[in-house]
N, C-alpha and C positions, 0 to 999 in steps of 0.2 A: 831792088835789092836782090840781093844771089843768095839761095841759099844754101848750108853746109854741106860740102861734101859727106860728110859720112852725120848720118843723122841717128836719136836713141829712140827707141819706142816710148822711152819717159818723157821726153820734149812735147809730146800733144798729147797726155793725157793728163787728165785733171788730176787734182791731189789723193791718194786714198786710193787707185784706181791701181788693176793691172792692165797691162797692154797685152796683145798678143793673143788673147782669147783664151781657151781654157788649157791652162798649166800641162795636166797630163800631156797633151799634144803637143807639149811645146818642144820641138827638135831641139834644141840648146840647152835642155836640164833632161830629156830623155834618157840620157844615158847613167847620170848622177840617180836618178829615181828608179832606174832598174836596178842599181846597185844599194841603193836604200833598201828597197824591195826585198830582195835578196838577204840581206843584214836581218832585217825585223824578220822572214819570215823563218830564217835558221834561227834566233835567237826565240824565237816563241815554239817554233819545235823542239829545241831545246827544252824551254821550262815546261812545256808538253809531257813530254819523253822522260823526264827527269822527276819532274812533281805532279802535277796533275793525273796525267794516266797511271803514277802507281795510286794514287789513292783513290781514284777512281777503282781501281781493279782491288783494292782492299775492300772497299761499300760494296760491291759485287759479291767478293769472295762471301765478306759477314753475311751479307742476306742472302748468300745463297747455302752457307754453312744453318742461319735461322730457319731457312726453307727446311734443308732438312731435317733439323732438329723437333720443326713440328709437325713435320709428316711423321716421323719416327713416334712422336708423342702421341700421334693422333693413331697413329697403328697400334700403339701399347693400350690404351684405353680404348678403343675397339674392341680388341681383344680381350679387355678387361670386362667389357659390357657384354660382349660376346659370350664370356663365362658365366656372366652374373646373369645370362640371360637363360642361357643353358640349365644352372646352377638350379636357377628359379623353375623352370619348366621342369625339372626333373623332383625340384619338391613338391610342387603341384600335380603332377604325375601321380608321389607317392601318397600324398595326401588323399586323392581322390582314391587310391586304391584301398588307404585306413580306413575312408568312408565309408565304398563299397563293402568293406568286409565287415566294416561292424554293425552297418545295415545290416548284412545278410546273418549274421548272428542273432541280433536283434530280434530278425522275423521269424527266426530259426526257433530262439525262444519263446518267442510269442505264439508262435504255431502250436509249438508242445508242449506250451500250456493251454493254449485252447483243445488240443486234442486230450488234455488231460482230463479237464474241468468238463467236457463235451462226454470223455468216458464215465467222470462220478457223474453226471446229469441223467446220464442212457441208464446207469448201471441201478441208479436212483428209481428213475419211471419203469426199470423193467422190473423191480422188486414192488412197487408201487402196482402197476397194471400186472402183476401174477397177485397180488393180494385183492386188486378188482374181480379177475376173473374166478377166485376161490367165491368172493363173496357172491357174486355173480350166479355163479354155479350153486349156491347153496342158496339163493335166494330162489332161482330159479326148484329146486329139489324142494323147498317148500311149494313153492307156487303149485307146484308137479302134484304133490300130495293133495294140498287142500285142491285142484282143478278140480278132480274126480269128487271131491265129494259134492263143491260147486253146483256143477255139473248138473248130478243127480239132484241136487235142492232145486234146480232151476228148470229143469226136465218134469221133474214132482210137478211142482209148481204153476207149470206152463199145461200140462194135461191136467191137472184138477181144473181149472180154468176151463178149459175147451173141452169138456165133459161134464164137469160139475161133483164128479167121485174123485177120491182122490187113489189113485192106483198104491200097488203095493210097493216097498221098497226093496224086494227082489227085482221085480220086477222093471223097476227103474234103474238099479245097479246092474241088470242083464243088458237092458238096451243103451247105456250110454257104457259098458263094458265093450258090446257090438261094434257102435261107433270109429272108438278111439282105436281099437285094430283097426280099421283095415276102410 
């Protein structure tokens, strides 16, 4: 049998099958699939170009306009806190200085009334201990008087004893007179 002059790649291959190995490579539609090629990938830059990349650059633009918006936000209530923080340290500030001052009021008045209460107390005991030392003094100005006659009773006294006569009372008023000089 002879066989055909010009033969198809479909002739020996099974049903369902391509011949020829893998399409891209194949020199006989190469040039058709560059030009496909070509077609799709202008018509997808296109709807690139035309739709996609603006709206893309719109979700950009918003979240970058949101970015700022809440940096802006986040600067203003900083600032806010900032104040409120300041605000707060400068009433604390003066509150503690209200303290301090009516503390020192406070001890101020309690002072000058202890110094007062401390003056009737002194001014008390010193009228008190001048009214001791009158009595004092005049207890003593009695004692003073009766000593001497004491004295003399006990002098009497004591020489009758250790003699057995009893001396005279000139006599005993001369020597305990003696004495008490000198």
């Amino acid at each position: 049998m002879a066989e055909p002059a010009h033969s198809t790649s479909t002739e020996h291959v099974p049903k369902g099958e391509h011949g020829g190995g893998f399409p891209p490579f194949n020199s006989q539609t190469f040039a058709s699939q560059l030009i496909w090629l070509a077609i799709a990938f202008i018509l997808l830059y296109v709807l690139m170009a035309k739709w996609a990349l603006p709206q893309v650059g719109r979700v950009i633009d918003n979240r970058q306009k949101r970015i700022a918006g809440d940096i802006a936000e986040a600067e203003r209530l900083k600032e806010q806190s900032d104040a409120a923080v300041t605000a707060y340290e400068k009433a604390l500030a003066d509150a503690r200085a209200r303290a301090q001052g009516i503390a020192n009021e406070t001890r101020e008045k309690q002072a000058a009334a202890a110094d007062a209460a401390r003056k009737r107390i002194e001014d008390q005991l010193n009228v008190k201990l001048a009214e001791a030392e009158k009595a004092i003094a005049a207890t003593k100005q009695t004692a003073m008087a009766h000593v001497r006659a004491v004295a003399e009773d006990a002098a009497g006294a004591i020489v009758e004893r250790l003699i057995g006569a009893a001396p005279s009372k000139k006599a005993v008023a001369d020597a305990v007179a003696d004495v008490l000089k000198g």
